[in-house]
C-alpha positions as CSV (number, residue, x, y, z in Angstrom):
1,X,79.8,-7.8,70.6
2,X,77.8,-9.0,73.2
3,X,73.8,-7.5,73.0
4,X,72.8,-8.9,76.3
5,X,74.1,-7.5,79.3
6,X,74.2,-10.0,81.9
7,X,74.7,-7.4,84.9
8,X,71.2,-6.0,84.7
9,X,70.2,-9.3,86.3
10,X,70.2,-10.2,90.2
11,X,73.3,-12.7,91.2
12,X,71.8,-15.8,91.1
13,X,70.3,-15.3,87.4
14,X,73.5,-14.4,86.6
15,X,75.5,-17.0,87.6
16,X,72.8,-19.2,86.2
17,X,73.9,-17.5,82.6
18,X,77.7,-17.6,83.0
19,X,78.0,-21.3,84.1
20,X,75.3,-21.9,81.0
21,X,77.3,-19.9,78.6
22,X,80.4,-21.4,79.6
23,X,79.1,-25.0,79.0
24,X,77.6,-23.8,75.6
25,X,80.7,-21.9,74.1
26,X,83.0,-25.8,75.4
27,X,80.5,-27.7,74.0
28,X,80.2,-26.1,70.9
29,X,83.5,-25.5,70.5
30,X,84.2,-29.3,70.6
31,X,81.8,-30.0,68.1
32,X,83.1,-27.3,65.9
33,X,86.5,-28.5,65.9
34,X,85.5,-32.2,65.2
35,X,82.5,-31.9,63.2
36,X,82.2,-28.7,61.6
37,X,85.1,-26.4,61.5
38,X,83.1,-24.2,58.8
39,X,81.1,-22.9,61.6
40,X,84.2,-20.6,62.3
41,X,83.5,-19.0,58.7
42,X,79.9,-19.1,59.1
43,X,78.8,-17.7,62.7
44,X,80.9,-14.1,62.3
45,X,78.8,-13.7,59.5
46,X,75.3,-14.5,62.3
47,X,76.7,-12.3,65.2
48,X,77.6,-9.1,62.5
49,X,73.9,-9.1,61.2
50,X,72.6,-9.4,64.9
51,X,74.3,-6.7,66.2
52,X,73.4,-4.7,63.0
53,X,69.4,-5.5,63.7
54,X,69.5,-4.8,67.3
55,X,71.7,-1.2,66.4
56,X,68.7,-0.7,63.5
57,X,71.4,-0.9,61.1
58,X,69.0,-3.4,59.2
59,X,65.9,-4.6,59.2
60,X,65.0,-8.2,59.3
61,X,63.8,-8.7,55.4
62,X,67.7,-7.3,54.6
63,X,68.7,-10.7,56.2
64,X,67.0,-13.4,54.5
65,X,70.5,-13.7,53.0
66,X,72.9,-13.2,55.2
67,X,73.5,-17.1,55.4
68,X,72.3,-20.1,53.1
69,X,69.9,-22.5,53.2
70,X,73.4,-25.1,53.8
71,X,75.1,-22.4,56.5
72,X,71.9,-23.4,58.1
73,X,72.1,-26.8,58.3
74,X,75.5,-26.7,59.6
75,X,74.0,-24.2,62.6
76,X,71.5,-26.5,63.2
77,X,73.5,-29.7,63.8
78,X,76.0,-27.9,66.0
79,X,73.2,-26.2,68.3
80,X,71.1,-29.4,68.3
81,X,74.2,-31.2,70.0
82,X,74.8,-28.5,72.3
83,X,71.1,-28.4,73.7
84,X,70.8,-32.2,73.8
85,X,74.1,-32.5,75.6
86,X,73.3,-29.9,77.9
87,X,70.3,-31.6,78.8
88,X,71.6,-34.9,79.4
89,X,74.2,-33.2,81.7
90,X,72.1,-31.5,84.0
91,X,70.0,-35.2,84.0
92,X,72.6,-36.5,85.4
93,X,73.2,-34.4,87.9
94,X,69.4,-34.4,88.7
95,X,67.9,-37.9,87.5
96,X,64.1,-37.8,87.1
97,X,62.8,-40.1,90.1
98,X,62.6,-43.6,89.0
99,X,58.9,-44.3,89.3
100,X,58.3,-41.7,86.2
101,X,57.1,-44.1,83.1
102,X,59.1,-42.8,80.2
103,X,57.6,-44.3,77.1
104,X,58.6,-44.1,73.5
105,X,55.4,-43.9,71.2
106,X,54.7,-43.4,67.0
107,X,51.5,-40.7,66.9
108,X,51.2,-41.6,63.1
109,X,54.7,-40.8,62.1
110,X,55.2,-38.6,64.6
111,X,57.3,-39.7,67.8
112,X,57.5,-38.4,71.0
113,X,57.1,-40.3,74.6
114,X,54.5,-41.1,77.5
115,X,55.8,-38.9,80.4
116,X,53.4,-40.9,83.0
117,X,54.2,-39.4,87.1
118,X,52.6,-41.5,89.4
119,X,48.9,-40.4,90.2
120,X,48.1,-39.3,86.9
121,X,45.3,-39.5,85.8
122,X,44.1,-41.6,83.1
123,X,41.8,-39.9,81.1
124,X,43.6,-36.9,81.0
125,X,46.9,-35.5,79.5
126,X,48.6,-32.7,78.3
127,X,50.3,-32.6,74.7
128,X,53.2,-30.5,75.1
129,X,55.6,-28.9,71.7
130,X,59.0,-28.1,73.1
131,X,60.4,-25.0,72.1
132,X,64.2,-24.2,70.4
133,X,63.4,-21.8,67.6
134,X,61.9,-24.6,65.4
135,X,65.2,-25.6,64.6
136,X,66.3,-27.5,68.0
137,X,64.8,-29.4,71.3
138,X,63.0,-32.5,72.2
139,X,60.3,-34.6,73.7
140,X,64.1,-35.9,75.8
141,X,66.0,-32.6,76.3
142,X,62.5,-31.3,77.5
143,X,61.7,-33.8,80.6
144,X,62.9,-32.3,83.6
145,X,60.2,-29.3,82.4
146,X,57.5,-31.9,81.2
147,X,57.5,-34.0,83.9
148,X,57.2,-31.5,86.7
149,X,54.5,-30.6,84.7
150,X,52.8,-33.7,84.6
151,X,53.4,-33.2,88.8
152,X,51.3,-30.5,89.2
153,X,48.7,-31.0,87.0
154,X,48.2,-35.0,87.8
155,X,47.6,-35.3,84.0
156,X,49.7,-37.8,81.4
157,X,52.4,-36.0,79.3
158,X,52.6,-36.5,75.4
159,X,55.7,-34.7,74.7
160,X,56.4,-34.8,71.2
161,X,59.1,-34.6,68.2
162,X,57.6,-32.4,65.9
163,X,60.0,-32.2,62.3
164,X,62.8,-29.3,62.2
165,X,63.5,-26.4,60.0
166,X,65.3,-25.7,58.0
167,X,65.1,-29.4,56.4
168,X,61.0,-29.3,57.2
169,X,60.3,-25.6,56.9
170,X,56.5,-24.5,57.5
171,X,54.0,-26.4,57.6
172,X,55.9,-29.4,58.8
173,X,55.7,-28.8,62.2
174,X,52.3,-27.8,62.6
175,X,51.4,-30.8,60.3
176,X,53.1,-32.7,63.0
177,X,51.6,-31.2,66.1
178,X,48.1,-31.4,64.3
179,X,49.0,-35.2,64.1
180,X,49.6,-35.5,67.3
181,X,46.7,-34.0,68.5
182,X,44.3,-36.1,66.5
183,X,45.9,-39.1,67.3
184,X,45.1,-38.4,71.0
185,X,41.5,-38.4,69.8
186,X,41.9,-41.8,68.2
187,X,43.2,-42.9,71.3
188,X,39.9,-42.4,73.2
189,X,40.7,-39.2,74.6
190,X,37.9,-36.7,75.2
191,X,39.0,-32.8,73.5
192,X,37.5,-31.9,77.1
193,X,40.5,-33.6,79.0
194,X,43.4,-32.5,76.6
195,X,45.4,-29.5,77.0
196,X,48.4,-28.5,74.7
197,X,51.0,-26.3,76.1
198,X,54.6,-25.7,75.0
199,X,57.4,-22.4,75.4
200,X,58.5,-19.8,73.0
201,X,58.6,-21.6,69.5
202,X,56.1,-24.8,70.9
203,X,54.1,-21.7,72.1
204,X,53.4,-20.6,68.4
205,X,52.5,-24.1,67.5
206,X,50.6,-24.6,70.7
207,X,48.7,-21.3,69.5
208,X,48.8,-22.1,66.0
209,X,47.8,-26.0,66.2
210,X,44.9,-24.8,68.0
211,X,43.9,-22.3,65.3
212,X,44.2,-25.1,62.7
213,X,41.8,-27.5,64.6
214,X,39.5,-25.1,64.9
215,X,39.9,-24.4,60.9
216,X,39.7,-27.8,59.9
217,X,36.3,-28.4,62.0
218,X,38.3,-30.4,64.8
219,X,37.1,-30.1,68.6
220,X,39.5,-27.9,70.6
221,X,41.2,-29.3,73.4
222,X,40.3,-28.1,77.1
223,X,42.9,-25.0,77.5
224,X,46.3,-24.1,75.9
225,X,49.4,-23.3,78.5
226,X,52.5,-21.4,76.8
227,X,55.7,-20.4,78.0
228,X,56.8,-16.9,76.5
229,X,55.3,-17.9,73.2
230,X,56.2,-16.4,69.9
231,X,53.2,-15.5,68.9
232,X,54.1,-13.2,65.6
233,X,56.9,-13.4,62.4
234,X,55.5,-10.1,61.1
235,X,58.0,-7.6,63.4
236,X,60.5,-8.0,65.6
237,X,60.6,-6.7,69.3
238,X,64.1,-5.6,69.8
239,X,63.2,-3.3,73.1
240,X,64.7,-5.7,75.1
241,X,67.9,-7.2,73.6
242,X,70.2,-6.0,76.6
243,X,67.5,-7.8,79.1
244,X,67.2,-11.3,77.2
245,X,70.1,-13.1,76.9
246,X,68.6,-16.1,75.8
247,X,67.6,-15.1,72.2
248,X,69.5,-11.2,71.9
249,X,72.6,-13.3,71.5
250,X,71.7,-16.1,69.6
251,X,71.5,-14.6,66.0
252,X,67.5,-15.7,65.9
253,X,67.0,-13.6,62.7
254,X,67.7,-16.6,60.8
255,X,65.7,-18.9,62.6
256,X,62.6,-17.4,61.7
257,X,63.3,-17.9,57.6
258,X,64.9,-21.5,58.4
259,X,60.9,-22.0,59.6
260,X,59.3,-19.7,56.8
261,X,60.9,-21.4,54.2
262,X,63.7,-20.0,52.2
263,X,62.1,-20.7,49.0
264,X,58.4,-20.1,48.5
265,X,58.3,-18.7,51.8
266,X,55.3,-18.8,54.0
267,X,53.1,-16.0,54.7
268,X,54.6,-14.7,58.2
269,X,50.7,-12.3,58.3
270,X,49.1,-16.0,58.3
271,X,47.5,-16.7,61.5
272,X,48.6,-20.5,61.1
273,X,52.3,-18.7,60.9
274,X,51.5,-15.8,63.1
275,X,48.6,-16.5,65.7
276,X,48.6,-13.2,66.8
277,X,47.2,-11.9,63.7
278,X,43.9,-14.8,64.1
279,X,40.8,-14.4,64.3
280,X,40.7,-15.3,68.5
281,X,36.8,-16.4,68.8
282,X,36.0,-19.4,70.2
283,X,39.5,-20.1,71.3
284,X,39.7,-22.2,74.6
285,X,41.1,-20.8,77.8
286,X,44.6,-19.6,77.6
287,X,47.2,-19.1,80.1
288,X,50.7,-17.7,79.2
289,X,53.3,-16.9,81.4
290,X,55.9,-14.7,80.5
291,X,58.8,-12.0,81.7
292,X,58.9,-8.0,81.0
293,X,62.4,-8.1,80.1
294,X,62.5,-10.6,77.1
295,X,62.2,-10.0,73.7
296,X,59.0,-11.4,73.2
297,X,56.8,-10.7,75.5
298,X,55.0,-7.3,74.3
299,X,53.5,-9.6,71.5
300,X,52.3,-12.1,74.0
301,X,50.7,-9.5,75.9
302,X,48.9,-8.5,73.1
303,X,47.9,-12.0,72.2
304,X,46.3,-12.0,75.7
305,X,44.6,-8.2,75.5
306,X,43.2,-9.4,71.7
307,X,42.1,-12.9,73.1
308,X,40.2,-11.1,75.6
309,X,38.5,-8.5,73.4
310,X,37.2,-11.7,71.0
311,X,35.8,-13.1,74.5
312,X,38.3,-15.9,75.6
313,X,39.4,-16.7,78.9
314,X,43.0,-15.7,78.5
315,X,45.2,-15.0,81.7
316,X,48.5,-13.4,81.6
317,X,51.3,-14.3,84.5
318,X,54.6,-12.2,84.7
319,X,57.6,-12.3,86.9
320,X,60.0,-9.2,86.6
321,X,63.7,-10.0,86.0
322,X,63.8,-13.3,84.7
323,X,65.0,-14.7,81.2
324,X,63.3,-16.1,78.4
325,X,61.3,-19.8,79.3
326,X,63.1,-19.5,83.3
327,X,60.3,-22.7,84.0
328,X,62.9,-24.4,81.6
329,X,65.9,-23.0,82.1
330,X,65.9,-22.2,85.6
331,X,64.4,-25.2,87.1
332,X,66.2,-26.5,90.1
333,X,67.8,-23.0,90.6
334,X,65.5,-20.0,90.6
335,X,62.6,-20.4,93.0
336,X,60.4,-18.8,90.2
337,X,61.0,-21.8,88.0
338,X,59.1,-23.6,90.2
339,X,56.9,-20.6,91.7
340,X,55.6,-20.4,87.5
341,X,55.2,-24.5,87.4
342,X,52.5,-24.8,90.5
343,X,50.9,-21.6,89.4
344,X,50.1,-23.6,86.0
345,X,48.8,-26.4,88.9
346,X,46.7,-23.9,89.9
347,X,45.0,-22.7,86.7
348,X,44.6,-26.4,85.7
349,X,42.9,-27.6,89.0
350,X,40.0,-24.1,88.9
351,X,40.2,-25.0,84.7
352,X,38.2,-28.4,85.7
353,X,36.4,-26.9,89.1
């Protein structure tokens, strides 16, 4: 059964979800029946344990089992072809204007692409971690976002590939994003003109990549910029599963021990895992941009009121009644996609005032 309810949103946001679902469940669905026709076995097995933990039938460290390390493999591949082929539809309907530079690059093992809009500047750029539960997305699915982006702020894009769970489980991704970061360095960049930024699971590492420079006695880059980050694997927020149909449906339980680890697990109280739980001084200016209604931002909302108490510059921006990373997925539809993007324009332009 359904945990999202799809009529406590206004018509537009809701037809925005119906024609996305749609495309999902046919997409899938082909892929399933070609590729994977286990998936049938495995997902009743996902959508029984979610709407267990969202009735509090369960609680999440019942569910480290539910599925194996190999049932999640098999999830993995069949959401990472739905996402990328989702993307490259709604590219073709919208191309990216042909005087964007799109350019592949290797940060030390770690690939991603030049996202260059014209006007940008030089000496400046933004490194940004795509979200998808650490277990899907790209540096391509992730372009329409990045480069209007790069628009607002007139800075270079670095959009990267971090590795996956769960075949690189923490602390492969951070690793990766780390990488990235120092390779910028390398490249001549100035910490001063580098900002990282990235939505709900490139949120964390935005967070957490941060928290590890600073650990490893690494400059920190100018400002951070997330998009409803999860910023904590200690609890769950399940307040708003009927509100958030982006992740209450999705079965997400299992994404977080794909990314812990199923054996040896990681610490989910580590601030590298769980930034929320850091020590916040000396953290750069933050900005993170979230909705009421989705299931994670009361944690980010914290982040922001413990950032503050340890002296950072943290700003919190909030728009009522839309859905989980709406800069993203609403771009091109809702008016507050784009409202959020400039508003991140904004902050950048006073961040260098």
């Amino acid at each position: 059964m359904p945990i999202a309810k799809l009529d406590k949103f206004r018509e537009d946001v809701r037809r925005l979800l119906k024609m996305s679902i749609e495309l999902q469940i046919k997409i899938s669905l082909e892929y399933i029946m070609k590729q994977a026709p286990e998936i049938q076995t495995i997902w009743p097995k996902v959508a029984t344990n979610n709407e267990k933990l969202f009735k509090g039938e369960v609680n999440p460290d019942e569910l480290w089992t539910v599925i194996s390390r190999e049932e999640m493999l098999t999830l993995a591949g069949m959401l990472r072809n739905t996402f990328e082929k989702m993307a490259t539809i709604e590219m073709q309907q919208n191309p990216l204007p042909a005087e964007v530079q799109i350019v592949k690059i290797n940060a030390d093992g770690v690939s991603g692409e030049w996202q260059i809009v014209p006007g940008a500047a030089e000496d400046k750029v933004m490194l940004y971690l795509h979200g998808g539960g650490y277990v899907l997305g790209s540096a391509y699915a992730y372009r329409p976002l990045t480069v209007a982006l790069g628009k607002v702020t007139k800075m270079r894009l670095l959009s990267v590939n971090y590795r996956l769970a769960p075949e690189y489980p923490y602390p492969a991704a951070l690793q990766d994003c780390t990488k990235a970061y120092q390779w910028l360095l390398r490249q001549g960049f100035k910490p001063s003109n580098i900002l990282i930024a990235g939505d709900s699971a490139g949120g964390n590492l935005t967070l957490t990549t941060i928290l590890n420079l600073r650990d490893n006695g690494i400059p920190s880059p100018k400002g951070a910029v997330c998009f409803s980050p999860h910023t904590t694997f200690e609890t769950f927020d399940l307040s708003h599963g009927e509100t958030d149909p982006i992740l209450a449906d999705a079965g997400v339980f299992w994404w977080h021990f794909a990314y812990l680890g199923t054996e040896n697990p990681a610490d989910p109280k580590s601030s590298l895992v769980s930034p929320l739980l850091g020590d916040l001084k000396g953290f750069p200016p933050v900005l993170i941009q979230a909705t009421p209604v989705e299931i994670l931002f009361e944690p980010g909302r914290e982040f922001v009121g413990r950032a503050k108490a340890a002296g950072v510059d943290a700003t919190l921006q909030t728009w009522d009644g839309m859905i989980h990373v709406w800069q993203y997925f609403g771009l091109g539809v809702l008016p507050e996609a784009q409202e959020a993007i400039d508003k991140v324009g904004e902050w950048v332009k006073k961040l260098y005032e």
